[in-house]
BAKOL-692033 format. One record per residue (C-alpha): residue in three letters; y, x, z. Coordinates in steps of 0.2 Angstrom, whole numbers, padded with zeros to 4 digits, always signed. Last residue first. Example, Ala and Ser with C-alpha at 12.3 -4.5 7.8 and 13.67 -1.06 7.14 Angstrom:
<atoms>
Ser-0005+0068+0036;Ala-0022+0062+0039;
</atoms>
This chain:
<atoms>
Unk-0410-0132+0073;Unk-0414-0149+0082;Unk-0429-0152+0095;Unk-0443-0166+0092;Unk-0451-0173+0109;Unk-0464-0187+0109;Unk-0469-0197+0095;Unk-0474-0195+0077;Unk-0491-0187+0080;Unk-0501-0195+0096;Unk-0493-0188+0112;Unk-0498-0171+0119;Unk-0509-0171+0133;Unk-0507-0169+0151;Unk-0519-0175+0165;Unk-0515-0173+0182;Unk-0524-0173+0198;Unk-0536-0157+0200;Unk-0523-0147+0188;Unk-0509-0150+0200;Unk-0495-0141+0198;Unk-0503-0133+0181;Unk-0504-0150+0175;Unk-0487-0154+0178;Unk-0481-0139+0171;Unk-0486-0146+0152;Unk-0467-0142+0145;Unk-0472-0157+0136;Unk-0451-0162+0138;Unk-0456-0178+0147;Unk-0444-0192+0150;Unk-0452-0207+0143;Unk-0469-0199+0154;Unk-0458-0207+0169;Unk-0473-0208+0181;Unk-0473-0216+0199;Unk-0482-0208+0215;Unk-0486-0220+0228;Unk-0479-0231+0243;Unk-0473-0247+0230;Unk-0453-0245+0239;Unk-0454-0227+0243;Unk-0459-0223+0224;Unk-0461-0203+0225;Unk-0455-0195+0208;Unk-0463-0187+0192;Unk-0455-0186+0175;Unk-0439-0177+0182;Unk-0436-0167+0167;Unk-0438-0151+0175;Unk-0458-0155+0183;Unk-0460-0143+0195;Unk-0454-0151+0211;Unk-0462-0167+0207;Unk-0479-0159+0202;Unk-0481-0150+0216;Unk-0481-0164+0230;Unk-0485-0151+0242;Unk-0493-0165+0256;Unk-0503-0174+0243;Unk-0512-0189+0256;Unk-0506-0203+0243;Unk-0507-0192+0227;Unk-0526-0193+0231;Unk-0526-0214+0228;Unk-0517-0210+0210;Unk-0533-0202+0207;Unk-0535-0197+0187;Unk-0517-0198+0186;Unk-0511-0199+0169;Unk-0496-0190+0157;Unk-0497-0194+0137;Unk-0491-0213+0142;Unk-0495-0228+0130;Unk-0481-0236+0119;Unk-0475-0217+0112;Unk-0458-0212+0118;Unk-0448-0202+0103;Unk-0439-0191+0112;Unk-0423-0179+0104;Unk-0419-0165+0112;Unk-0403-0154+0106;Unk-0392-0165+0116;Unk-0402-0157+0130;Unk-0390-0141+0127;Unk-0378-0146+0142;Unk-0365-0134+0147;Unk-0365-0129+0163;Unk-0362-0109+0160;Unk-0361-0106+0142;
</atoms>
């Protein structure tokens, strides 16, 4: 049905250590398409106005693995260790 939300059907279990890096975060500096924030549906990426510089809410991630395909020469995706990340209900 239209507008209604199915991410109750998620369930993330965050790891301590991040699944998502930046091999550059300097080169995200001078990124004029920014790709990975706009392609990213759970919002994992997102421009910190205050520090100047690309920030990472891997807690978020779906590990739809977009990110890496936005910005292959920047971005490093993996899925996180077993136990943790995303589970989905049946």
């Amino acid at each position: 049905m239209a507008g209604e939300d199915y991410l109750y059907l998620v369930t993330i279990n965050p790891d301590e250590v991040s699944h998502i890096t930046l091999k550059d975060r300097k080169r995200c500096k001078s990124c004029k398409q920014q790709n990975c924030i706009y392609v990213c549906p759970s919002g994992v990426f997102f421009w910190d106005d205050t520090a100047k510089e690309l920030d990472i809410l891997w807690r978020r991630c779906v590990e739809c693995g977009a990110c890496e395909f936005a910005c292959p020469q920047n971005v490093e995706f993996r899925y996180p260790r077993g136990g943790f990340g995303v589970s989905y209900a049946t």
